[in-house]
C-alpha positions in Angstrom: 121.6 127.6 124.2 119.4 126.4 121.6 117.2 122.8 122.2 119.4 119.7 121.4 117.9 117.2 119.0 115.1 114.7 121.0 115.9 111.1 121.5 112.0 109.6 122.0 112.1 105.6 120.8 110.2 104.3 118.0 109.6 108.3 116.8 113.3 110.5 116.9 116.2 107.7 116.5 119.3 107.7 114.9 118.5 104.9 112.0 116.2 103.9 109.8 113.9 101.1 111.3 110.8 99.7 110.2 107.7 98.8 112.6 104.5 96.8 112.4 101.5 99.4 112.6 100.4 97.8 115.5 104.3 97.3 117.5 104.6 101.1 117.2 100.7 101.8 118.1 101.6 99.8 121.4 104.9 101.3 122.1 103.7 104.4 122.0 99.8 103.6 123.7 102.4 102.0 126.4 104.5 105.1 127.0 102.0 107.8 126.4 103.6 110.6 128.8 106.9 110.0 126.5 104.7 111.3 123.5 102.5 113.8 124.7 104.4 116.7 123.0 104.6 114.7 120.1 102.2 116.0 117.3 101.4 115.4 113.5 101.7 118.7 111.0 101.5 117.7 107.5 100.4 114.5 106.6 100.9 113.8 102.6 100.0 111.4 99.8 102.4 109.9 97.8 102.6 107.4 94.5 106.1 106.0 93.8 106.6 106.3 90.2 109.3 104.0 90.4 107.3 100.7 91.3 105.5 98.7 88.9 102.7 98.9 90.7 102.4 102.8 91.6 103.0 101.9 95.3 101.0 104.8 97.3 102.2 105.8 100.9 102.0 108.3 103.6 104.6 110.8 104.5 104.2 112.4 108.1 105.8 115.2 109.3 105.8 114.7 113.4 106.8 117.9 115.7 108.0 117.7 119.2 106.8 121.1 120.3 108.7 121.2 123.3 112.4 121.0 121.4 110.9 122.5 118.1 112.6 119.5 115.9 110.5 117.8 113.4 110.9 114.4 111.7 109.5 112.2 109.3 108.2 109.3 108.7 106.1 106.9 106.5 103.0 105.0 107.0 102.1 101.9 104.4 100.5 98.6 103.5 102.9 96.3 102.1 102.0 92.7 101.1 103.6 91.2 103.9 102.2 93.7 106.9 101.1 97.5 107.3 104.1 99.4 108.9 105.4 102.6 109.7 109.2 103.7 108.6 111.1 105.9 111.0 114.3 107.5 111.2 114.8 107.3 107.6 115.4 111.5 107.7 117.7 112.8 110.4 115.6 116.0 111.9 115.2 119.2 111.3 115.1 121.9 113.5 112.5 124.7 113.4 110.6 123.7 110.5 109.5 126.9 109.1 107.4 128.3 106.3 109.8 129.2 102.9 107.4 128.6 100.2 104.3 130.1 99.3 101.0 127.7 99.3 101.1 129.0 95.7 104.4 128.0 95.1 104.5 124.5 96.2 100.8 123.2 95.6 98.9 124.8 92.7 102.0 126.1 90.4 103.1 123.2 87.8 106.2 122.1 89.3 107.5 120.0 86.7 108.1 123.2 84.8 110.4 124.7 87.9 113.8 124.9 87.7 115.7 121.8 87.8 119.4 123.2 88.3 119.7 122.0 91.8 118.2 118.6 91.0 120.4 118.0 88.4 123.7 119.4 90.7 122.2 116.8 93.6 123.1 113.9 91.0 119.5 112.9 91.4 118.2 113.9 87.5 118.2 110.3 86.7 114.6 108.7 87.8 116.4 105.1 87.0 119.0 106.2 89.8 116.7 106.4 92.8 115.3 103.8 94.8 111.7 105.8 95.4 110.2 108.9 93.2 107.6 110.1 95.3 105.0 111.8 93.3 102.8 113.9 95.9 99.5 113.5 95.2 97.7 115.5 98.0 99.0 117.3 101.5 97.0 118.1 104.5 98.4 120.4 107.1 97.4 120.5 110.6 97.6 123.0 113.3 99.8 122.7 116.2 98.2 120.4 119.3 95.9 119.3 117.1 96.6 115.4 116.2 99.1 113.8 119.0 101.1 111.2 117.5 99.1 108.9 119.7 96.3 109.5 118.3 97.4 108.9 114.7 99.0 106.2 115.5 95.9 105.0 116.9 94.3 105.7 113.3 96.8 103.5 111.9 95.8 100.1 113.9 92.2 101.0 113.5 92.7 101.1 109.7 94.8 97.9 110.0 92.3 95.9 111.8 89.6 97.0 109.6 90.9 94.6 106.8 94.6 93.4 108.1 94.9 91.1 105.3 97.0 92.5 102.1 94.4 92.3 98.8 96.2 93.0 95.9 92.8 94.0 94.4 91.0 95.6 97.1 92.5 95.8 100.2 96.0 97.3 98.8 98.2 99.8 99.4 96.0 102.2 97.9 93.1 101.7 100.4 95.2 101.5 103.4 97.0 105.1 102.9 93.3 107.0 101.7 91.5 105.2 105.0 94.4 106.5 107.1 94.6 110.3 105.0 91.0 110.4 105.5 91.1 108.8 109.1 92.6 112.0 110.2 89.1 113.9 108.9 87.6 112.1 111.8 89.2 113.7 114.3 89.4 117.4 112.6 86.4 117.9 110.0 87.4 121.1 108.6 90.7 120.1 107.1 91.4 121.0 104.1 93.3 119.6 101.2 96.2 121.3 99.7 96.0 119.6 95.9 99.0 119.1 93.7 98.7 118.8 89.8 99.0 115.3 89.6 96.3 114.2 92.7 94.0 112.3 90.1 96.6 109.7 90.1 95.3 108.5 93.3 94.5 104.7 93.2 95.5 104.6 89.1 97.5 102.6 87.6 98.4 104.5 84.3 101.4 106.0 82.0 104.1 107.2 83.7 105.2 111.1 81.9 108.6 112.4 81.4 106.7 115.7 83.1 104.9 113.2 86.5 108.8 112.3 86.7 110.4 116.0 86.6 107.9 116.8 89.3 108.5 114.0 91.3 112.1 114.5 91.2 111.2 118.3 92.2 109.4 117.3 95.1 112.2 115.1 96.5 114.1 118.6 96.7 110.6 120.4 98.3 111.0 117.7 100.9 113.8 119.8 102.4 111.7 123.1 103.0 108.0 122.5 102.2 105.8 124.5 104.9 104.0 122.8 107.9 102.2 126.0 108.9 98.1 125.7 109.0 96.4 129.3 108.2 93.4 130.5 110.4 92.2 129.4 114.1 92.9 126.7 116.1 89.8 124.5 115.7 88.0 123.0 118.7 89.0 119.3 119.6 86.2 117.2 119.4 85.6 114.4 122.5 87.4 111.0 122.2 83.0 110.0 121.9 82.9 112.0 118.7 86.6 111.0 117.7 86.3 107.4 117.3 82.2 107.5 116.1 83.5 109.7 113.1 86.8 107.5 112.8 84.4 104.6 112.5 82.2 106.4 110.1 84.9 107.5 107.7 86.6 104.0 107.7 83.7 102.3 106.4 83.3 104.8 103.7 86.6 104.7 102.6 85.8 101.0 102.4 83.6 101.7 99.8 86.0 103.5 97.5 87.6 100.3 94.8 89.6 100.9 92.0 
């Protein structure tokens, strides 16, 4: 009999529910035998090309290795509070590898195919409520970043600056302390770069072709591989963990627009 879907609060839930950074930190810091099969895969950037500002965000794909089923989430600063987005996706089971790195990171997707965007009824960017433009993806191997840990990352970045600054302290800096957060804990990550990653904190002119690839990626979202090539890497202490999370915070402080 194949593993029935996981029902773990504040992670694998039936609805869409938004949580302060730091409630969900706690719930899970609480609870932490609840989680402890709970790990992070693919962790990637994102601009929304339909707000005025270029909102950036984190998507998360979270597996629970012990039922196979992934979900995801998303981790942001908004002006009112830094929160995480959960249940949005119903999960997946068995989240397997059906593109090539090639394929889905270096090729220029906004020249794909668009047959099955079009049949979706999602051609129109002016018809959906996000276009997520992915901007840069980094994959992680399995037991290598417990959700505990990341969400650990999150209320460190938080308290760092927890006050929204539309100049500074934005969205923008909150998702590139929290993409690079994860460096801390894994040093030899690397970045899988899509053709529109030098958008990253810009504000600039939206193409017809950033739009066609956005719209593609909405459709990648479905199938997009998790899978990390070569060893598992040696986990570092918690010592070294939270020295380099400290470390890569305050340079990330240093990056403005």
């Amino acid at each position: 009999m194949p593993p029935s879907e996981p029902n773990i609060p504040h992670l694998f839930i039936d609805s869409s529910t938004e949580e302060n950074v730091l409630t969900w930190e706690a719930a899970i810091n609480e609870n932490p035998a609840v989680y402890q099969n709970c790990f992070v895969r693919r962790i990637t950037h994102v601009k929304d090309l339909n707000n005025r500002v270029l909102h950036e965000y984190l998507q998360v794909i979270v597996e629970d290795k012990s039922s196979k089923f992934c979900t995801r989430l998303i981790a942001e600063r908004l002006q009112q509070r830094d929160q995480v987005t959960i249940g949005r996706w119903k999960p997946f089971d068995h989240y397997q590898e059906k593109w090539s790195p090639e394929d889905c990171y270096y090729h220029p997707l906004e020249l794909a195919a668009t047959s099955e965007i079009s049949s979706s009824g999602s051609s129109s960017s002016k018809s959906l409520e996000v276009l997520p433009l992915p901007l840069l993806t980094r994959s992680l191997p399995k037991d290598d970043l417990s959700v505990q840990r990341f969400a650990n990352i999150l209320g460190k970045a938080h308290w760092e600056h927890p006050d929204y600054n539309f100049i500074v302290y934005n969205c923008y800096w909150f998702s590139e302390c929290v993409y690079e957060g994860v460096r801390a804990f894994q040093p030899t990550l690397k970045d899988h770069v899509w053709k529109y990653s030098w958008l990253k904190r810009k504000l600039w002119f939206i193409s017809g072709a950033m739009k066609r690839a956005a719209e593609r990626f909405l459709e990648l979202q479905k199938h997009v591989p998790i899978g990390a090539p070569g060893n598992e890497p040696k986990v570092p202490s918690d010592e070294y963990y939270i020295k380099s999370l400290d470390e890569v915070i305050r340079l990330a402080q240093e990056v403005r627009l």
